[in-house]
C-alpha atoms as an extended CHARMM CRD file, in Angstrom:
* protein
*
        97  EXT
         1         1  UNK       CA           -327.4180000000      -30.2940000000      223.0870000000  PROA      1               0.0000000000
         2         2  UNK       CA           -328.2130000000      -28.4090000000      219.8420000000  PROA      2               0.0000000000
         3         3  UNK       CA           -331.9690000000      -27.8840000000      220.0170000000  PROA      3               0.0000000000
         4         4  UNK       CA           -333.9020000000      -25.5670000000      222.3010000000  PROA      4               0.0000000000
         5         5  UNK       CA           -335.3180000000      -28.2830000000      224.3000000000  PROA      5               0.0000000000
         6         6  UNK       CA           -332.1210000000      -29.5160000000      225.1910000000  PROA      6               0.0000000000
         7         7  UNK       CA           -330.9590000000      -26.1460000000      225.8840000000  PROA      7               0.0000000000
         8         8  UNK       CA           -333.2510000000      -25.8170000000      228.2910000000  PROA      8               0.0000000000
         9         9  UNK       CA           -332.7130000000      -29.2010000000      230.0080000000  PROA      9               0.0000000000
        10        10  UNK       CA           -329.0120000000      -28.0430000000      229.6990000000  PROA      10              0.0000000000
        11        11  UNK       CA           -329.6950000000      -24.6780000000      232.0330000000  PROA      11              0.0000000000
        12        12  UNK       CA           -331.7580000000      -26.9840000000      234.8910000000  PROA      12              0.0000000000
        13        13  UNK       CA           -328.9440000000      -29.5910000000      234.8210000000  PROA      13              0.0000000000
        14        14  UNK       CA           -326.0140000000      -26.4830000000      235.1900000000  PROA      14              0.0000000000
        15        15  UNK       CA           -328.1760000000      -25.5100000000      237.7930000000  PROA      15              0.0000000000
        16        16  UNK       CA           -328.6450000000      -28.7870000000      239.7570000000  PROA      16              0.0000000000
        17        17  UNK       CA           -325.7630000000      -30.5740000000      238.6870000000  PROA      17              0.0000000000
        18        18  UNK       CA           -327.9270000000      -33.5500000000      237.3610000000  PROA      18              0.0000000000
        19        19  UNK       CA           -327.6770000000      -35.6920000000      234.1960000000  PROA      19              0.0000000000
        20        20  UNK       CA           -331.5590000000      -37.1000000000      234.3630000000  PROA      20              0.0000000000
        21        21  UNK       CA           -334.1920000000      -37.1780000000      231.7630000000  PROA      21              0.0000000000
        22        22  UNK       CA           -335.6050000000      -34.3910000000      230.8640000000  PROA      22              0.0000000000
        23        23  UNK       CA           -338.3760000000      -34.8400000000      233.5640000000  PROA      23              0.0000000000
        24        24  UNK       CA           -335.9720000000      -36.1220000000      236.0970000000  PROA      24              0.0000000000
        25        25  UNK       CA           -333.5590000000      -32.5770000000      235.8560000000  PROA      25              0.0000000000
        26        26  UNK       CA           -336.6910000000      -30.7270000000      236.3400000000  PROA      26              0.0000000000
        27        27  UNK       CA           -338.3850000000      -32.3640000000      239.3660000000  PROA      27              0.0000000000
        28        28  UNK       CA           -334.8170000000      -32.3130000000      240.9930000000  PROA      28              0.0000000000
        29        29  UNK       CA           -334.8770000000      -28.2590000000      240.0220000000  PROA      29              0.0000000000
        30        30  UNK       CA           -338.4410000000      -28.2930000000      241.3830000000  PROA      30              0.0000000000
        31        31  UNK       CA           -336.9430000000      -29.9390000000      244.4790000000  PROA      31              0.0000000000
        32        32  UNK       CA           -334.1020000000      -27.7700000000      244.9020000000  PROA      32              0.0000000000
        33        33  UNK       CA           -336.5700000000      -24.6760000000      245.0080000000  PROA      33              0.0000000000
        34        34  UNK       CA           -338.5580000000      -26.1300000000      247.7430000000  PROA      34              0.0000000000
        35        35  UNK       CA           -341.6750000000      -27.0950000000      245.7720000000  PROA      35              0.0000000000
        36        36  UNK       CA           -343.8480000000      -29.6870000000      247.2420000000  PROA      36              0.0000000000
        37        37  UNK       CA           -343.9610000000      -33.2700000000      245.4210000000  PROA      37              0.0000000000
        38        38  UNK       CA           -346.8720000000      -33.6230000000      242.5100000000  PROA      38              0.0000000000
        39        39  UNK       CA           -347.3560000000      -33.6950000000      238.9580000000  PROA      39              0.0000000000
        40        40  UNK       CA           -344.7190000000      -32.2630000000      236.7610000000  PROA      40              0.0000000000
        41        41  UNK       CA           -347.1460000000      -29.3920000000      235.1750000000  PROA      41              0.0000000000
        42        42  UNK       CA           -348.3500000000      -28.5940000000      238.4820000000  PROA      42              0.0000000000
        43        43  UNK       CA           -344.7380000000      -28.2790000000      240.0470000000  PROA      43              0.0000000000
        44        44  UNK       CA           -343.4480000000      -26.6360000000      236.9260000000  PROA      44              0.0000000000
        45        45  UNK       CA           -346.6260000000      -23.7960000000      237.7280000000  PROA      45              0.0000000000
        46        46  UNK       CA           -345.5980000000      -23.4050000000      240.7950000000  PROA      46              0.0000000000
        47        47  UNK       CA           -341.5000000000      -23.0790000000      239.8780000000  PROA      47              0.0000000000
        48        48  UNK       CA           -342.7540000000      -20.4500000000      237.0520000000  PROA      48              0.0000000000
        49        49  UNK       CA           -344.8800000000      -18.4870000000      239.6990000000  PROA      49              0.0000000000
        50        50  UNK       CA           -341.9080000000      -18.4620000000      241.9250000000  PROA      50              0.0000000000
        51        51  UNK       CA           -339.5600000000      -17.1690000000      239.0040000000  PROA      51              0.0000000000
        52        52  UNK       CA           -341.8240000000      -14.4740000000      238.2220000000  PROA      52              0.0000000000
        53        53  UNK       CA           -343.2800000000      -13.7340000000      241.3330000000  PROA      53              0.0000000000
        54        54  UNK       CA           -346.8500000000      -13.8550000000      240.0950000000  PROA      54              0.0000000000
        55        55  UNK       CA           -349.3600000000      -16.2220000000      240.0580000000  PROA      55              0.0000000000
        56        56  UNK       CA           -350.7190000000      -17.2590000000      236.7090000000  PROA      56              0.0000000000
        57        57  UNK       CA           -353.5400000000      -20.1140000000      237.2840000000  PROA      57              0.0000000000
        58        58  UNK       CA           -352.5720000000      -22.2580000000      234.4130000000  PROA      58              0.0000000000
        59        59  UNK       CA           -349.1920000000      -23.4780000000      233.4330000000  PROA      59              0.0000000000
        60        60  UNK       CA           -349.4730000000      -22.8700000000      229.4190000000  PROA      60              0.0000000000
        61        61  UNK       CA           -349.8760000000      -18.7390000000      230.1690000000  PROA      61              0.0000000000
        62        62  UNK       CA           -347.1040000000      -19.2320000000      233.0190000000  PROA      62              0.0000000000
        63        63  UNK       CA           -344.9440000000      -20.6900000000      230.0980000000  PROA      63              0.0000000000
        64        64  UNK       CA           -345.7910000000      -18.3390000000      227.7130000000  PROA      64              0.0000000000
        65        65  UNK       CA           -345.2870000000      -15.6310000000      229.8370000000  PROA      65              0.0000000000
        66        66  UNK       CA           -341.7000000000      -17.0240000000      231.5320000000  PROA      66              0.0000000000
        67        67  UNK       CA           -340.6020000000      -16.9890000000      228.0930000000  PROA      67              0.0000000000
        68        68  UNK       CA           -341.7230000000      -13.5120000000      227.3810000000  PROA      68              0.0000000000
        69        69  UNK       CA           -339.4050000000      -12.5620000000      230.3470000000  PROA      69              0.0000000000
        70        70  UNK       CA           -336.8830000000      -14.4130000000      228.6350000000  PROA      70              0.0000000000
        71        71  UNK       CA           -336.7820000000      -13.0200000000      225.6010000000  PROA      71              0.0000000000
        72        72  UNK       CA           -338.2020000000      -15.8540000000      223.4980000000  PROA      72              0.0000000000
        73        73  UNK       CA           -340.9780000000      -15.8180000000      221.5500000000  PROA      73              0.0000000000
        74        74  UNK       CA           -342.7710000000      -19.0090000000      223.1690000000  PROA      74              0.0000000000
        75        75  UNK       CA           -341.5580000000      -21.8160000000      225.6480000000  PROA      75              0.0000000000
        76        76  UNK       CA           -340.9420000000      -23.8900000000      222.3400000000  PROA      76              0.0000000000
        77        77  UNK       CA           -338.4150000000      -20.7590000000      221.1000000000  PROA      77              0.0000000000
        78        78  UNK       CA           -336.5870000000      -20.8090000000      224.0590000000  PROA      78              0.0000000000
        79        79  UNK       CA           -333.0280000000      -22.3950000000      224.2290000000  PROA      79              0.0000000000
        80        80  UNK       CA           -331.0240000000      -21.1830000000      227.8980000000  PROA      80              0.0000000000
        81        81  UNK       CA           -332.4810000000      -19.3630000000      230.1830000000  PROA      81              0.0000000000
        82        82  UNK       CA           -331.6520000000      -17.4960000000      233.5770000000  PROA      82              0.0000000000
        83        83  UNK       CA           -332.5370000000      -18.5070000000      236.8330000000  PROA      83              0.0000000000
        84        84  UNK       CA           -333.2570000000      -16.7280000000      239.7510000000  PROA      84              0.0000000000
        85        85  UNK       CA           -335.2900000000      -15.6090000000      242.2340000000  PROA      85              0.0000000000
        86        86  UNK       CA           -334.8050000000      -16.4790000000      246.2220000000  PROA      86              0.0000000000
        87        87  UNK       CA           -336.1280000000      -19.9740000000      245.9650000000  PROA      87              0.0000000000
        88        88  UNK       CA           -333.4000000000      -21.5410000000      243.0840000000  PROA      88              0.0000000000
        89        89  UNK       CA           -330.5230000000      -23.2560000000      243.8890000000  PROA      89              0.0000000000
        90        90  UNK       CA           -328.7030000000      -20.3790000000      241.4060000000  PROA      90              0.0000000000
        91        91  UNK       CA           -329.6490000000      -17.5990000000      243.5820000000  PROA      91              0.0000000000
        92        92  UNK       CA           -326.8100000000      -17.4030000000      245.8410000000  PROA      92              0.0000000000
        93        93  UNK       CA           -326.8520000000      -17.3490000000      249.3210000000  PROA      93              0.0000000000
        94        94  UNK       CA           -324.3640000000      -15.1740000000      251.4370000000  PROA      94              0.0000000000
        95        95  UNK       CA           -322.3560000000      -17.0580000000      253.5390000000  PROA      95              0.0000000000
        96        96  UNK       CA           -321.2080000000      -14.7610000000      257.2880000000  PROA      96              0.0000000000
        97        97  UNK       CA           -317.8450000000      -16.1570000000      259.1620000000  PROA      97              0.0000000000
């Protein structure tokens, strides 16, 4: 996608197989991770808090600080990013037979 926006939307639609708006890709990521229906800053707190197991009260320090762990300067900075922790659809689950 060329800019760090769209690198981001990029990661969330590798990880949910989605081609959405940018919105859209997100709220199905948000889905995927079990995070309960609302507005997208709220659900995109919650996904951060998740990711970083933490629980920053506002969602501009949550982004600031998600990007920190990514290695970005700022949300704005940063381009793809990894996912995990146990509530993403990229964390994999073993699977016994």
């Amino acid at each position: 996608m060329g800019s760090a926006q769209g690198d981001r939307q990029q990661t969330v639609r590798n990880s949910t197989g989605t081609a959405l708006n940018y919105n859209g890709d997100w709220h199905a990521l948000f889905d995927a991770a079990g995070i309960a229906a609302g507005d997208f800053n709220g659900r995109l707190l919650t996904w951060i808090n998740q990711q970083l197991s933490t629980s920053y009260p506002d969602v501009v320090g949550a982004m600031a600080a998600f990007a920190t762990a990514q290695g970005a300067t700022n949300w704005s900075s940063m381009g793809t990013f990894t996912i995990g922790g146990a509530s993403t659809p990229s964390d994999p689950i073993p699977i016994y037979f």
